[in-house]
C-alpha positions as CSV (number, residue, x, y, z in Angstrom):
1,X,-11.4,5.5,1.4
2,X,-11.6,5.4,-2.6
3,X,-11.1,1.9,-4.2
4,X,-8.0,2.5,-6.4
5,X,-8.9,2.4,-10.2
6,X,-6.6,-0.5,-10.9
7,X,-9.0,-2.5,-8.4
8,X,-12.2,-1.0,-10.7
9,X,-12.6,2.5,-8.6
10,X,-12.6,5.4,-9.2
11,X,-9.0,6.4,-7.1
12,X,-5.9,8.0,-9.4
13,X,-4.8,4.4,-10.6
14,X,-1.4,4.5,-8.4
15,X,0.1,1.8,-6.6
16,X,0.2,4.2,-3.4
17,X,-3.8,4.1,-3.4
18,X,-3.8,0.3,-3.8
19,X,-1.0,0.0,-0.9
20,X,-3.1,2.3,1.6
21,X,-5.9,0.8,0.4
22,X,-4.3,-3.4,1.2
23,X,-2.6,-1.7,4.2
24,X,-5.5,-0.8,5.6
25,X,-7.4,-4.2,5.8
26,X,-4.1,-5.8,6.3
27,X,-3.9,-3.6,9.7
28,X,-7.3,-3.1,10.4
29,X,-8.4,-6.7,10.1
30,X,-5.6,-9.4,10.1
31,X,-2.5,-8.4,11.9
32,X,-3.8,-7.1,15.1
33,X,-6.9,-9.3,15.4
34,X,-6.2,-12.4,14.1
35,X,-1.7,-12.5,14.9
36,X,-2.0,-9.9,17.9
37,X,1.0,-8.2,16.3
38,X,1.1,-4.9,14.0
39,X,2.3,-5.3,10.3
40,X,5.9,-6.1,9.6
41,X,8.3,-3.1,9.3
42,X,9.4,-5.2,6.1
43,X,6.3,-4.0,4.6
44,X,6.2,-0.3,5.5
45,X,9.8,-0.7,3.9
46,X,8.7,-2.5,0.5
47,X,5.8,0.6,0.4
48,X,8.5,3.4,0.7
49,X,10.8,1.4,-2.0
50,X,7.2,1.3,-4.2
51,X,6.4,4.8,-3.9
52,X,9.5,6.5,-4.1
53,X,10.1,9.0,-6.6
54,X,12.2,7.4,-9.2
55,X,15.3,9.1,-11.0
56,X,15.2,10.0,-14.2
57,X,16.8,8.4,-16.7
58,X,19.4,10.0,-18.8
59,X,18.5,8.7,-22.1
């Protein structure tokens, strides 16, 4: 898994990298290991609001 560039890798710079990336650790090592539960759906809902394409503006 590529470290996103806005972290200093070399990934394409987006927030989706950095989420996957946070999401990953987040899922891999904290919330089932340490709170025996699996990540929020609050979260996998602030990701799709992060990533969603966004409408373009009529300016």
């Amino acid at each position: 898994m590529p470290l996103p560039a806005m972290l200093g890798g070399r990934g394409n710079g987006g927030i989706e990298d950095a989420l996957a990336l946070t999401g990953h650790f987040l899922q891999a090592r904290l919330a089932e290991s340490h709170a025996g539960k699996p990540l929020p759906p609050a979260r996998a809902r602030l990701v799709a609001r992060l990533t969603a394409p966004r409408p373009a503006s009529g300016s």
